[in-house]
Every structure is written in structure tokens, then in C-alpha cells.
py3Dmol code that shows the C-alpha trace and the ligand (Angstrom):
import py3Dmol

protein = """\
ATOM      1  CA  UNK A   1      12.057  -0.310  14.474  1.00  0.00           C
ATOM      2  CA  UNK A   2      13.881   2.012  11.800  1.00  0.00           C
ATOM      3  CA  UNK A   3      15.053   2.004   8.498  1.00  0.00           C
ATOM      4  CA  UNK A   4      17.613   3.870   7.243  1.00  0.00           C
ATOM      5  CA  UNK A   5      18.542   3.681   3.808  1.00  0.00           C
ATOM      6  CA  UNK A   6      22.483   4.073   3.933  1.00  0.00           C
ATOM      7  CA  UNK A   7      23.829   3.731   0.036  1.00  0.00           C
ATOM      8  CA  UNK A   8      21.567   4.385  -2.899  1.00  0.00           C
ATOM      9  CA  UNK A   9      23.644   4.400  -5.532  1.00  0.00           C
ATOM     10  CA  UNK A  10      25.662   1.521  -7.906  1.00  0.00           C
ATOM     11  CA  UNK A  11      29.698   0.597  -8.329  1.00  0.00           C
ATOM     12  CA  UNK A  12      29.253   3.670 -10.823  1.00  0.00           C
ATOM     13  CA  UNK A  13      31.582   6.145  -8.316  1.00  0.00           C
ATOM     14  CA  UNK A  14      29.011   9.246  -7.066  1.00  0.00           C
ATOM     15  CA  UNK A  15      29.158  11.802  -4.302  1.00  0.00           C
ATOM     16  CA  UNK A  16      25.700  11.813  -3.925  1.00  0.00           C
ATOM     17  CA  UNK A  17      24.713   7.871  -3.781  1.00  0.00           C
ATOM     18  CA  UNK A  18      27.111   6.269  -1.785  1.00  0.00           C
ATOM     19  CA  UNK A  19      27.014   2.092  -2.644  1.00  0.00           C
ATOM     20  CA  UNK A  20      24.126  -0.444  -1.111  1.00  0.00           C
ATOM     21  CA  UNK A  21      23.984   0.179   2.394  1.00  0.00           C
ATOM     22  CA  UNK A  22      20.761  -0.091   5.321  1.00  0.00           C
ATOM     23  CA  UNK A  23      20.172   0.415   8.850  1.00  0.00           C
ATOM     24  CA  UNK A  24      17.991  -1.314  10.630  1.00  0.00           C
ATOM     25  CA  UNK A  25      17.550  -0.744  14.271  1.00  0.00           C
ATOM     26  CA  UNK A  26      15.446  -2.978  16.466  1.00  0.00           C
ATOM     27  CA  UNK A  27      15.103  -3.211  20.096  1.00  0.00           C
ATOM     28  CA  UNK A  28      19.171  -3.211  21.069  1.00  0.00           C
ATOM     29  CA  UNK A  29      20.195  -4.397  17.920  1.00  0.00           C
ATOM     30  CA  UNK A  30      21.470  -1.996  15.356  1.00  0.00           C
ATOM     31  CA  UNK A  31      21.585  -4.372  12.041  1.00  0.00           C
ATOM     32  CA  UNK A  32      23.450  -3.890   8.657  1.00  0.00           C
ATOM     33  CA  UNK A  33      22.662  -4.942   5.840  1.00  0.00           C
ATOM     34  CA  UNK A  34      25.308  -4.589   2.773  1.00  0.00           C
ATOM     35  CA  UNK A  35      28.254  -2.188   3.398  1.00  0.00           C
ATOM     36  CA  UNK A  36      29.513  -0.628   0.363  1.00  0.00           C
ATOM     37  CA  UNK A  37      31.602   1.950  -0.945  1.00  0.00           C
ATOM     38  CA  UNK A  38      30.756   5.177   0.781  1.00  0.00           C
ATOM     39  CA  UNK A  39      28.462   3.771   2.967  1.00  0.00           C
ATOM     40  CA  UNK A  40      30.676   3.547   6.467  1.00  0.00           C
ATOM     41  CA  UNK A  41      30.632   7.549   5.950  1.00  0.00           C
ATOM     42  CA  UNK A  42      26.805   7.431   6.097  1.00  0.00           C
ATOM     43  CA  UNK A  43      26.625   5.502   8.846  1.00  0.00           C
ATOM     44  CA  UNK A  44      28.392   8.121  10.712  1.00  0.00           C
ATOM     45  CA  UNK A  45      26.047  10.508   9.264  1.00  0.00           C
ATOM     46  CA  UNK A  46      23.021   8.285  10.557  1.00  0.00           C
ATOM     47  CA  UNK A  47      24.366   8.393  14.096  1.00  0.00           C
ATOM     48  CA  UNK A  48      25.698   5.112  14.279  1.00  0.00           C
ATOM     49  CA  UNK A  49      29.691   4.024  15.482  1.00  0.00           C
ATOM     50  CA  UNK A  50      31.159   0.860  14.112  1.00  0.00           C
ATOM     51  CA  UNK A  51      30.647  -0.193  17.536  1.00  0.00           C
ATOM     52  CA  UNK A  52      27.501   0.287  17.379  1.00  0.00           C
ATOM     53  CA  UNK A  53      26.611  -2.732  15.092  1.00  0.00           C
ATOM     54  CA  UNK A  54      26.049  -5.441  16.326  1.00  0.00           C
ATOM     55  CA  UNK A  55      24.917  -7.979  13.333  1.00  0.00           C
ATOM     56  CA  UNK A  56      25.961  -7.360   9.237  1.00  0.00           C
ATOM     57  CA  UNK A  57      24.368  -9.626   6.583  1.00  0.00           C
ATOM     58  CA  UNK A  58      25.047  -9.484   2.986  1.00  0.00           C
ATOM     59  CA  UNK A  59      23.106 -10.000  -0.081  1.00  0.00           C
ATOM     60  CA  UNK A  60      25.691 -10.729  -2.030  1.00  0.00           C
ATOM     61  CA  UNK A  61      29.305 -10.380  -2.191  1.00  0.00           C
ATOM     62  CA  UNK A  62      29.813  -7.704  -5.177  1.00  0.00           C
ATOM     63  CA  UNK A  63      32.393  -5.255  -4.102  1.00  0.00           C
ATOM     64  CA  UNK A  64      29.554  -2.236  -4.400  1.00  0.00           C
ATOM     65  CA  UNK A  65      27.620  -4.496  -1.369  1.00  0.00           C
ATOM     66  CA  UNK A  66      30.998  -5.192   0.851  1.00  0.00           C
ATOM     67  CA  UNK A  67      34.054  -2.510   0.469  1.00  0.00           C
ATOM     68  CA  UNK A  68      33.472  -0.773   3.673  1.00  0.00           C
ATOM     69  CA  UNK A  69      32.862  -3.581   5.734  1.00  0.00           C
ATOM     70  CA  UNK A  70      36.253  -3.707   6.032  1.00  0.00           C
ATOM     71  CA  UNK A  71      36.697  -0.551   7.490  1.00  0.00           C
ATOM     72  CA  UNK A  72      33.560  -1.078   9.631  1.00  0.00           C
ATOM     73  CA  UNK A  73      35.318  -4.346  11.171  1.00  0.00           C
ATOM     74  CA  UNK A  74      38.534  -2.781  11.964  1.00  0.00           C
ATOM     75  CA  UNK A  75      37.084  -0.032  13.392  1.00  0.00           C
ATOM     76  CA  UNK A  76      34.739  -2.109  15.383  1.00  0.00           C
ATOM     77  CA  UNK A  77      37.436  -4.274  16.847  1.00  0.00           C
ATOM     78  CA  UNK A  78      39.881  -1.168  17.418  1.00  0.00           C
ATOM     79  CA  UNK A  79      37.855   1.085  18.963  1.00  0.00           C
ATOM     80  CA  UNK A  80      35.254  -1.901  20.359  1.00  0.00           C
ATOM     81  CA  UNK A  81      38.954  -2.608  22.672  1.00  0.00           C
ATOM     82  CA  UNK A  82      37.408  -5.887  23.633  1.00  0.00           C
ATOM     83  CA  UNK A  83      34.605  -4.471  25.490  1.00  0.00           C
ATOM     84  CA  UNK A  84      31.649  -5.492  22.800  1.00  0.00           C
ATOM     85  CA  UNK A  85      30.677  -8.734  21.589  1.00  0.00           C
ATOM     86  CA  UNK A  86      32.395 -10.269  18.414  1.00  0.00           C
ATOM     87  CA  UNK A  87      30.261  -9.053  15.611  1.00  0.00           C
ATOM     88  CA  UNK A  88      28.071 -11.688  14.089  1.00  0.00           C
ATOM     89  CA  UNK A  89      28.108 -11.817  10.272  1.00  0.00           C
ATOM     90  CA  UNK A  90      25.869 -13.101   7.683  1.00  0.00           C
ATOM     91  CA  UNK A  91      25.795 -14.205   4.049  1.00  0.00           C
ATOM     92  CA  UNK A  92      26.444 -16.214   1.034  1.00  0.00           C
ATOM     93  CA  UNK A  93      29.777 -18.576   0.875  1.00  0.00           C
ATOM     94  CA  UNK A  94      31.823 -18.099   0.322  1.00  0.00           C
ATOM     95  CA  UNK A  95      31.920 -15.644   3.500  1.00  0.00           C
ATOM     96  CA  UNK A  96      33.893 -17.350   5.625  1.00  0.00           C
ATOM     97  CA  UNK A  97      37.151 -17.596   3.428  1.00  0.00           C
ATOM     98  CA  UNK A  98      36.371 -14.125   2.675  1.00  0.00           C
ATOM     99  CA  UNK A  99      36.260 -13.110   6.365  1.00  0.00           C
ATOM    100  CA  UNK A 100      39.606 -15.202   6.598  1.00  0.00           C
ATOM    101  CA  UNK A 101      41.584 -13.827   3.593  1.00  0.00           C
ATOM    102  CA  UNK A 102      40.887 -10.422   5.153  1.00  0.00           C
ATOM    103  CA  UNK A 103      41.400 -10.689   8.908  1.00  0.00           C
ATOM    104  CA  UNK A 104      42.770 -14.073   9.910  1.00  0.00           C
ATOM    105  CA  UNK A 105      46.517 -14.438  11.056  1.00  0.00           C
ATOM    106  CA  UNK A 106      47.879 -14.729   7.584  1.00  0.00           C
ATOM    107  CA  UNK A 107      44.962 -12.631   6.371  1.00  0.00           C
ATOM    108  CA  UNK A 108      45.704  -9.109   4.042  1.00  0.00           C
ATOM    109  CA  UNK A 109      45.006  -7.076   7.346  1.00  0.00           C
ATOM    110  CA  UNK A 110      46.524  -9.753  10.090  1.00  0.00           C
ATOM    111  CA  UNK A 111      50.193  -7.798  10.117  1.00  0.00           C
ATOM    112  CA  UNK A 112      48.245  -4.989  11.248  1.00  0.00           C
ATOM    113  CA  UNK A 113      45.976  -6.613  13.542  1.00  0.00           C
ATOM    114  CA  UNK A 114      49.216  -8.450  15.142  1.00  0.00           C
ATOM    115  CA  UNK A 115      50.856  -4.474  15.291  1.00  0.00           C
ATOM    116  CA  UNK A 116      48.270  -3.323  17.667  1.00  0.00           C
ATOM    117  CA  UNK A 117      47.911  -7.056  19.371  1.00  0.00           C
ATOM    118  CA  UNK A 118      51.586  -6.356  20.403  1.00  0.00           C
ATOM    119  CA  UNK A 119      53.099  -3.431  19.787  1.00  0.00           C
ATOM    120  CA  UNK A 120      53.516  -1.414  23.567  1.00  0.00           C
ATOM    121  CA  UNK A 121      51.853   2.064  21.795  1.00  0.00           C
ATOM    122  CA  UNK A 122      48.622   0.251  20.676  1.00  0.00           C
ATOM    123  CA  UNK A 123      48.357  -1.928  23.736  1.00  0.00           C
ATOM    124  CA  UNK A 124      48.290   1.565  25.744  1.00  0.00           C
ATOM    125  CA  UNK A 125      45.508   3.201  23.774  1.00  0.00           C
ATOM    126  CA  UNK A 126      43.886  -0.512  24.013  1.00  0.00           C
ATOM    127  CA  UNK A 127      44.247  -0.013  27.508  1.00  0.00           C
ATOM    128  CA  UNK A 128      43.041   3.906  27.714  1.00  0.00           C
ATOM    129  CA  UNK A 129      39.766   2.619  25.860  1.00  0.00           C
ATOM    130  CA  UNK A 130      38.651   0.367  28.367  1.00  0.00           C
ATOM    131  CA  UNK A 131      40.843  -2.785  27.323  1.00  0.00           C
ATOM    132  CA  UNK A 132      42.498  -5.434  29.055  1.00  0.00           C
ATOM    133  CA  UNK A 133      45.418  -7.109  28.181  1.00  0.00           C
ATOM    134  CA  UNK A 134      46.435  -9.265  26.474  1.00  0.00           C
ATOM    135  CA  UNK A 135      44.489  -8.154  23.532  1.00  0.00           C
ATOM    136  CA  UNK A 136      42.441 -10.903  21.552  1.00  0.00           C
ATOM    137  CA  UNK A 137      42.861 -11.454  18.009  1.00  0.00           C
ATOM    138  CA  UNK A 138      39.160 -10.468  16.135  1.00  0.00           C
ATOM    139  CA  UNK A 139      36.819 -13.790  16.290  1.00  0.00           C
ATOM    140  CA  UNK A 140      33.743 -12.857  14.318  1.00  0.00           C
ATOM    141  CA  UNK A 141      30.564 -15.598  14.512  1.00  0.00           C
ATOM    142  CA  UNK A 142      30.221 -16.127  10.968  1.00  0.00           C
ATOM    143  CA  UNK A 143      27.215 -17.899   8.824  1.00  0.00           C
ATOM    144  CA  UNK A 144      26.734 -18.790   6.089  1.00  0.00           C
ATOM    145  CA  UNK A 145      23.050 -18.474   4.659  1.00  0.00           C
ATOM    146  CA  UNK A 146      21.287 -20.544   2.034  1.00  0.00           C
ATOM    147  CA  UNK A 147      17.755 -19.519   0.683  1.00  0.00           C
ATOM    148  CA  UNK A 148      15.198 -20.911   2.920  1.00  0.00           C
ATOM    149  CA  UNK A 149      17.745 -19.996   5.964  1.00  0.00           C
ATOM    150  CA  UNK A 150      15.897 -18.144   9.091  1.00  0.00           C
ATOM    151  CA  UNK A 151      18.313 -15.864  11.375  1.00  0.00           C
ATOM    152  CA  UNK A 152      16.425 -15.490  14.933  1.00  0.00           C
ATOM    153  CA  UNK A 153      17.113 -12.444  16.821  1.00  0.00           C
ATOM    154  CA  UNK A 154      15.838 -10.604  19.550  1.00  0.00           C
ATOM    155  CA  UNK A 155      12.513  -9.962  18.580  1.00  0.00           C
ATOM    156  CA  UNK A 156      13.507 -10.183  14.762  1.00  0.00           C
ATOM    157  CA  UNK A 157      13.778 -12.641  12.376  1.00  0.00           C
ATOM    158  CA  UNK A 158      15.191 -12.215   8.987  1.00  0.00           C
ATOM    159  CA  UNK A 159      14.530 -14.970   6.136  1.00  0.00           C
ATOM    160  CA  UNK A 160      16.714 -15.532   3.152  1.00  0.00           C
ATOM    161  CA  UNK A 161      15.554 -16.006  -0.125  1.00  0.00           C
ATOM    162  CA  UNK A 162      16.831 -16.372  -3.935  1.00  0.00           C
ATOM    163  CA  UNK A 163      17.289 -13.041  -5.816  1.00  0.00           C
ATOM    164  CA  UNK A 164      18.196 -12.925  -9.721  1.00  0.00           C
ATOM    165  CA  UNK A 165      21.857 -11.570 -10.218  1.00  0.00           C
ATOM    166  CA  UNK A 166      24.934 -13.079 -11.563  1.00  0.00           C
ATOM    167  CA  UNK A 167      24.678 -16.919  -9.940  1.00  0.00           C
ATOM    168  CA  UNK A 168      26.240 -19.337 -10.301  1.00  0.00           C
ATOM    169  CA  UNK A 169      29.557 -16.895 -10.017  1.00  0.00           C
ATOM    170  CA  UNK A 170      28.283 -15.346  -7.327  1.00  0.00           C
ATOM    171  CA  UNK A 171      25.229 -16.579  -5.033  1.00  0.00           C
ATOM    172  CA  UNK A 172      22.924 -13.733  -4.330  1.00  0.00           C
ATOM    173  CA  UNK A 173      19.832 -13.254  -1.864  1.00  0.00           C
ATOM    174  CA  UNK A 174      17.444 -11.410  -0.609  1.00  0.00           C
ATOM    175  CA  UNK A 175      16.884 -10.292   2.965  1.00  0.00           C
ATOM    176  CA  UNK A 176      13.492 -10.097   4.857  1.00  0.00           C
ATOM    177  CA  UNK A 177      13.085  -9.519   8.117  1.00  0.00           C
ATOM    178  CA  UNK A 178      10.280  -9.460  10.496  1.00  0.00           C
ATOM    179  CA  UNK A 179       8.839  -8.678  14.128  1.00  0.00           C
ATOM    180  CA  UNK A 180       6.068  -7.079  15.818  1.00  0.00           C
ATOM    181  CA  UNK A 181       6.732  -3.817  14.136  1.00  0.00           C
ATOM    182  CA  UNK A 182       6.600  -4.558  10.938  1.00  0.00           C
ATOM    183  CA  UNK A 183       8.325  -6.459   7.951  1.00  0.00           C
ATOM    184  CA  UNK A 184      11.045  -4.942   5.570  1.00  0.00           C
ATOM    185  CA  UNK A 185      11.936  -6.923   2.592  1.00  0.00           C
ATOM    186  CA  UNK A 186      15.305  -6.103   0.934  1.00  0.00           C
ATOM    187  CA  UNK A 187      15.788  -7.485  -3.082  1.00  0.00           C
ATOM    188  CA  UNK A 188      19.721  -7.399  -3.063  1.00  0.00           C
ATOM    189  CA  UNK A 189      20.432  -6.991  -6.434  1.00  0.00           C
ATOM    190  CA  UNK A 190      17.584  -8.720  -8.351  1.00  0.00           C
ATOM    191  CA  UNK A 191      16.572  -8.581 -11.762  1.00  0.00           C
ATOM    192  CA  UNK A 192      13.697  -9.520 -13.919  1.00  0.00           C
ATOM    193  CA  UNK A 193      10.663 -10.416 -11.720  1.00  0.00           C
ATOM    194  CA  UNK A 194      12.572 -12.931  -9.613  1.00  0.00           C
ATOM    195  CA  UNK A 195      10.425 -15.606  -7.938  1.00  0.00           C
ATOM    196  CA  UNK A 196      12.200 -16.045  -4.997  1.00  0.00           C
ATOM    197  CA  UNK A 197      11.723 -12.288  -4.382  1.00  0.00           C
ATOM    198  CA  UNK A 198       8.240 -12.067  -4.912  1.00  0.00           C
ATOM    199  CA  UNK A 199       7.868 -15.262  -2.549  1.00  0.00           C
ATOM    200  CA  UNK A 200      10.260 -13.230   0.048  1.00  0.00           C
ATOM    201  CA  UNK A 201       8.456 -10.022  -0.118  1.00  0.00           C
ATOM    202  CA  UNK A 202       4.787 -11.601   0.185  1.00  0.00           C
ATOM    203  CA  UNK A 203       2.883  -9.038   1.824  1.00  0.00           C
ATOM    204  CA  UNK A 204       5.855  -7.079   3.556  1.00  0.00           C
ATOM    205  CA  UNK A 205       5.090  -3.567   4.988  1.00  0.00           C
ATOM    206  CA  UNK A 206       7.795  -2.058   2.877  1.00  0.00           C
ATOM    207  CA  UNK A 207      10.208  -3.705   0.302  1.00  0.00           C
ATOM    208  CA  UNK A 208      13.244  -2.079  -0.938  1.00  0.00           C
ATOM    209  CA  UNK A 209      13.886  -3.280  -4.573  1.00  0.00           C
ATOM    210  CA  UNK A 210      16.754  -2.038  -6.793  1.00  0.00           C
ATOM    211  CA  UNK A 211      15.713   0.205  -9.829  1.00  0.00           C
ATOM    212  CA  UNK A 212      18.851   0.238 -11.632  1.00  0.00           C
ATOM    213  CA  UNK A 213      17.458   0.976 -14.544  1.00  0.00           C
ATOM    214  CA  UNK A 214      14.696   2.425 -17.269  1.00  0.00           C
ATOM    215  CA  UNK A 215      12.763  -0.098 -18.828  1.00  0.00           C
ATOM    216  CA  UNK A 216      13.600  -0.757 -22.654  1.00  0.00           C
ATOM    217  CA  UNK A 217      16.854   0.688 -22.555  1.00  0.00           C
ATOM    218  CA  UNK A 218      18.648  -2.031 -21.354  1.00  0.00           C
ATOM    219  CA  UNK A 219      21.445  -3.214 -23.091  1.00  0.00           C
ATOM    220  CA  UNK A 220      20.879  -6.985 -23.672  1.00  0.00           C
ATOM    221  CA  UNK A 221      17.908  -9.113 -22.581  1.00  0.00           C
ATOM    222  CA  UNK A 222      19.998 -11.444 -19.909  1.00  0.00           C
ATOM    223  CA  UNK A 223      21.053  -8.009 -18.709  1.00  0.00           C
ATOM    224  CA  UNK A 224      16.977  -7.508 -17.565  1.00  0.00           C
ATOM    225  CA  UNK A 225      17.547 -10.507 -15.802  1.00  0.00           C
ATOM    226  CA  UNK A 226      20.292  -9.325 -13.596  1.00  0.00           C
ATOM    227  CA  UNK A 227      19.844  -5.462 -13.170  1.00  0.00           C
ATOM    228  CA  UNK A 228      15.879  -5.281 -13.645  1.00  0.00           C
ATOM    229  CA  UNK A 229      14.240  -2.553 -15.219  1.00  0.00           C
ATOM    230  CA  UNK A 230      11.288  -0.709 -13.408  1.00  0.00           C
ATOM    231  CA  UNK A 231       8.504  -2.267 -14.696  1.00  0.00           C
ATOM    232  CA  UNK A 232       9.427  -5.793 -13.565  1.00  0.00           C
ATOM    233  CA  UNK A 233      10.335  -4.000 -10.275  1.00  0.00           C
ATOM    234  CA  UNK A 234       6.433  -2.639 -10.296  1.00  0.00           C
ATOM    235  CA  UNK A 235       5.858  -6.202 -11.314  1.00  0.00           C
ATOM    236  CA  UNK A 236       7.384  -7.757  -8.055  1.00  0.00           C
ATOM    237  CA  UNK A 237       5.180  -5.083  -6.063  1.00  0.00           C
ATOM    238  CA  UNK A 238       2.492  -5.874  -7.420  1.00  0.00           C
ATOM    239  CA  UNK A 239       2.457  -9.966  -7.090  1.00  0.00           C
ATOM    240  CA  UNK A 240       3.809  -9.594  -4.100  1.00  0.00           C
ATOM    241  CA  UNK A 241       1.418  -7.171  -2.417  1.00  0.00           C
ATOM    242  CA  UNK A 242       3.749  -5.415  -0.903  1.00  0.00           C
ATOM    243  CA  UNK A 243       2.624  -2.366   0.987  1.00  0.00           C
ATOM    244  CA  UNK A 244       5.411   0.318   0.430  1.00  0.00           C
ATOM    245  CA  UNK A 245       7.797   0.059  -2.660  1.00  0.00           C
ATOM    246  CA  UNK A 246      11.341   1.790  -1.881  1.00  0.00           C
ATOM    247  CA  UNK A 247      13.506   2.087  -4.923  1.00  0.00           C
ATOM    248  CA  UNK A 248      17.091   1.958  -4.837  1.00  0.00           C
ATOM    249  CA  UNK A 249      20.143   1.280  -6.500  1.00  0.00           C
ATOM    250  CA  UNK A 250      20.213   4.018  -8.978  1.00  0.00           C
ATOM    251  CA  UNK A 251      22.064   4.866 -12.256  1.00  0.00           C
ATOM    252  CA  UNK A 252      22.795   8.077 -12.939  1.00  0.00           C
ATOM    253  CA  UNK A 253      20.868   8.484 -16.156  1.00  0.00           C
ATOM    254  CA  UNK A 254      17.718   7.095 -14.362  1.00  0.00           C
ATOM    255  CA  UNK A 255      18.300   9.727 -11.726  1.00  0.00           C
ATOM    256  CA  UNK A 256      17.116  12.133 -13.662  1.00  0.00           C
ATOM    257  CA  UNK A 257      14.399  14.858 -12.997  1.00  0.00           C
ATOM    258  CA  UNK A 258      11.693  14.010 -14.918  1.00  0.00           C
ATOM    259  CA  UNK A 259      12.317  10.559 -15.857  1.00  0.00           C
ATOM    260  CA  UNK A 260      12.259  10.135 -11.560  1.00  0.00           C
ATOM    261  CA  UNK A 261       8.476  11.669 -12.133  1.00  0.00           C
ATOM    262  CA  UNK A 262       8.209   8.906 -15.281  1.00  0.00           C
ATOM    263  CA  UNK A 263       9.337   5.997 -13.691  1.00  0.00           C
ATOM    264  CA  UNK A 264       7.069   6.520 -10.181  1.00  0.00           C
ATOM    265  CA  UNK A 265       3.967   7.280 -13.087  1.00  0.00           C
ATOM    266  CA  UNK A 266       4.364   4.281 -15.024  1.00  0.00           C
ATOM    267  CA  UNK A 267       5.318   1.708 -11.811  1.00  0.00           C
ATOM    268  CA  UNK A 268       1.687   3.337 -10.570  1.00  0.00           C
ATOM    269  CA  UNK A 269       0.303   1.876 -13.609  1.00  0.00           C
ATOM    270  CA  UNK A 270       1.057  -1.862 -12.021  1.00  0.00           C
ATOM    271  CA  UNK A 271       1.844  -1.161  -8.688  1.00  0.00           C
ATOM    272  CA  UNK A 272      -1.126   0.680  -6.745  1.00  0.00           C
ATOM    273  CA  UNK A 273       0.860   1.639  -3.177  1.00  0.00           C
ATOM    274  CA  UNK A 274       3.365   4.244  -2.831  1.00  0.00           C
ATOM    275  CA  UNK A 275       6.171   4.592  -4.290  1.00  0.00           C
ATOM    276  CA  UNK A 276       9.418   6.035  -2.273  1.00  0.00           C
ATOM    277  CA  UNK A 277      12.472   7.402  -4.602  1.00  0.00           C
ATOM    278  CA  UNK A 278      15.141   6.719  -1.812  1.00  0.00           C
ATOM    279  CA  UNK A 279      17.937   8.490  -1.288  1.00  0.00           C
ATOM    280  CA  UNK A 280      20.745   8.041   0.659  1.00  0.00           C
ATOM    281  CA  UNK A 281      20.025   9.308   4.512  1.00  0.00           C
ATOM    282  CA  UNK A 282      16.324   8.512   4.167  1.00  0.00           C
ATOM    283  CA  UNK A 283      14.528   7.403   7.032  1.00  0.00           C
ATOM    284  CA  UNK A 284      11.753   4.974   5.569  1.00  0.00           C
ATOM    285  CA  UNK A 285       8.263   4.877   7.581  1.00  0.00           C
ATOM    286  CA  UNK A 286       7.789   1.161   8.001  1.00  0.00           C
ATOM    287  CA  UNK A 287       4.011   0.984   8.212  1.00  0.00           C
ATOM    288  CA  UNK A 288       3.690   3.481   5.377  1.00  0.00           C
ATOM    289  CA  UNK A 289       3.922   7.268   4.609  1.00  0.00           C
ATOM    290  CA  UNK A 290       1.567   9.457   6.733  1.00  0.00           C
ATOM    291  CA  UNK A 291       0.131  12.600   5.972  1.00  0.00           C
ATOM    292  CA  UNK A 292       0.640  15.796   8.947  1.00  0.00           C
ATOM    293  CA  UNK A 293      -0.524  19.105   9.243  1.00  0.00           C
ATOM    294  CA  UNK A 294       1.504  22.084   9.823  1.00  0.00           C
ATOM    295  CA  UNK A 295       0.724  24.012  12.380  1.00  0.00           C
TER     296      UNK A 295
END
"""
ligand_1 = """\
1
ZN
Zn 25.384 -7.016 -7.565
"""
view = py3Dmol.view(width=600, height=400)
view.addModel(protein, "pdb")
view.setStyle({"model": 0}, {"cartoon": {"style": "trace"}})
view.addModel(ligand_1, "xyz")
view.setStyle({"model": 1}, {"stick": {}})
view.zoomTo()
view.show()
């Protein structure tokens, strides 16, 4: 199993950070979880095809979690020419009227999907990839998740479980999932030290928490609850026993050298394993960080 930590960074635009984005591959499965802005790029960079996917869940359906999953679906579908599966899709309703409004027949994107359904130029390149006519219109397995809700794959399982965003407006989870080679627990966006995450993450190899931003400097008190601060993030660690902490979802200002060094020194204070700073690209060691010698 492998980790890949796609997008880093926040809806703040950044070159460096793309938007929340991971790679998880398992056995045949290559697994996505969040897809936003920036992140289809790093996915390239990781290796990985549109076609390649096979499953996406989201956490939640913030734009910074689900702008290029509209790029990875098209592309899928295009360039999949009706060879692959139907990608199967995960997340919080209102998915499936999202899914709809995007790709359906009267969908924003269905007078383009009908253009290479029927037009004689994109049913030859359909055909030059592998396709065979007639071309199907896109028919993605869709879910949606509630916390509690268990998602059995080969040889995985992911769990769903409450985070602490911006509900009722928008419903918002966390991701675990686990299998003989280990557990990775994902907070979505999650402030405060959210129950439901610290029940999720209970004794997960590694969890991947946001850390969007410095303690005390927060803006309003109900913003704590919804964007965290890293001391409830070393908090969540820490009752949940997790094994590896892997922050993510950085601001800018936090993103600093030398608060970075002041952050993983005062999360150490509460939180006694290691501490990752990810960034985007990273490949995370599931069963923890190992030591090697250079020869
Ligand atoms: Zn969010």
C-alpha cells in the first residue's frame, strides 16, 4: 500500500501547494481521495493517468476538495474509450445531483459529452483508442456516505466518520481506511478536536490531519472549530494514539521556516510520535519513518 500526498495546500491560490488531494494505491486499486485545484497536475506527476483511478471519495464538497475532479472524469471517460470500468464515486449528498448537474444529459458538460458521443471525428479517435461503437454516455456508480458508512474493497475498507467543518451547509467527513498493510486515517477538513475524528483515527498507523493554522492567531473562536489550530491537531494525535501524524492543509503564513520548526516543537509537547510536515509529492511511510544508512 502507498500514500501519496497529492495537494497540500488551501483555496488560497499557490504554485507550490496544489489543493487537498491523496493517492492511495492498494493491491489493483489506485484510490483518490479529494481532487482539488491543482491536484489532477500532481497526479500526473505521481505517475498516475485518469484512467488509472479506479475509486474517488470526498470529504467534503468545498471547491478546494473537488475542482479537478472534473477534469479527472472527463479525462477518464475520454481517454478510458469504454475500455475501463465506470468509476465508482464516493461522498457526502448531495453527490449525486452534483455528479448530475455536471455530466448528465442536460448536465454543464453533457453538450460536450453528446459532441464526442456523435460527432464522426471523435467517434474515430474513440475508435483508434480501443473503442467500440456506439459510444456510451458516462454512468458513474455513485454513493452516497453517511458517518458510520463502511466502503468494502478489495482487501480495503475505508470507514466514514464526522469531521468538524462548516455543517449543516455542507456535510463533511473523514476518511479511514484499512487492510493488512496498515491503516491511514484522513481528517478532511476538521477543526477543533473533533470527536468523530479522534473516534475515526483510533490507533491508525498514520493520520493525515489539516494544520491550517497557528494556534492563537485565529481569527474568531467558531473559526477554531472549523479550521483547527495545531495544538488541537496534536490534541487529536494524542487521544487518538495515532502512530504517525501527517500535517496538511497549509496557509501560507504557517508555512513559514521557523514557525514549521515551532509548530512540530510544540505538537511534540502533546503528541509523542512523529510528526511529518507534508508536502505536496510526498510519499508517506505507512508503518512509520525508518532510519537507513548510507553507504
Ligand atoms: Zn473545507
Amino acid at each position: 500500500m502507498k500514500l501519496t500526498l497529492l495537494g497540500t495546500g488551501t483555496p488560497t491560490p499557490s504554485l507550490k501547494r496544489a489543493s487537498s488531494s491523496y493517492l492511495i494505491e492498494i493491491g489493483g486499486d489506485v484510490i483518490v481521495w479529494d481532487h482539488g485545484p491543482g491536484a489532477h497536475n500532481r497526479l500526473l506527476e505521481a505517475g498516475k493517468r485518469a484512467v488509472d483511478v479506479t475509486h474517488v471519495f470526498f470529504s467534503h464538497l468545498h471547491y478546494d476538495h473537488c475542482c479537478d475532479f472534473v477534469r479527472l472524469f472527463l479525462t477518464r471517460w475520454d481517454q478510458g474509450a469504454d475500455r475501463i470500468p465506470e468509476l465508482r464515486i464516493y461522498g457526502p449528498p448531495p453527490l449525486r445531483r452534483m455528479v448530475g448537474l455536471l455530466f448528465g444529459e442536460d448536465g454543464a458538460f453533457g453538450p460536450d459529452i453528446n459532441a464526442r458521443i456523435r460527432h464522426q471525428g471523435s467517434i474515430d479517435i474513440f475508435v483508434a483508442r480501443g473503442g467500440k461503437p456506439p459510444r456510451k454516455w458516462p454512468k458513474p456508480e455513485v454513493t452516497e456516505l453517511r458517518p458510520g458508512d463502511k466502503v468494502q474493497g478489495n482487501g480495503w475498507t475505508v470507514t466514514v466518520g464526522a469531521a468538524s467543518h462548516v455543517q449543516p451547509y455542507l456535510e463533511c467527513y473523514g476518511l479511514r481506511l484499512d487492510s493488512a498493510e496498515g491503516s491511514i486515517c484522513y481528517s478532511g477538513d476538521s477543526g477543533g478536536v473533533a470527536p468523530g475524528i479522534v473516534e475515526l483515527a483510533k490507533g491508525c498507523d498514520v493520520l493525515v490531519h489539516m494544520n491550517h493554522y497557528f494556534s492563537d492567531t485565529e481569527p474568531t473562536e467558531i473559526y477554531r472549530l472549523v479550521c483547527g489550530n495545531h495544538v488541537d491537531t496534536a490534541k487529536v494525535a494524542q487521544q487518538a494514539g495515532a502512530r504517525t501524524l501527517v500535517l496538511t492543509h497549509f496557509l501560507e503564513q504557517v508555512d513559514q521556516p521557523g514557525v514549521r520548526e515551532q509548530v512540530i516543537r510544540e505538537i511534540g509537547r502533546i503528541y509523542a510520535g512523529p510528526v511529518i510536515w507534508g508536502e505536496d509529492l510526498m510519499e508517506i511511510p505507512v508503518k512509520g519513518p525508518t532510519m537507513y544508512k548510507m553507504e
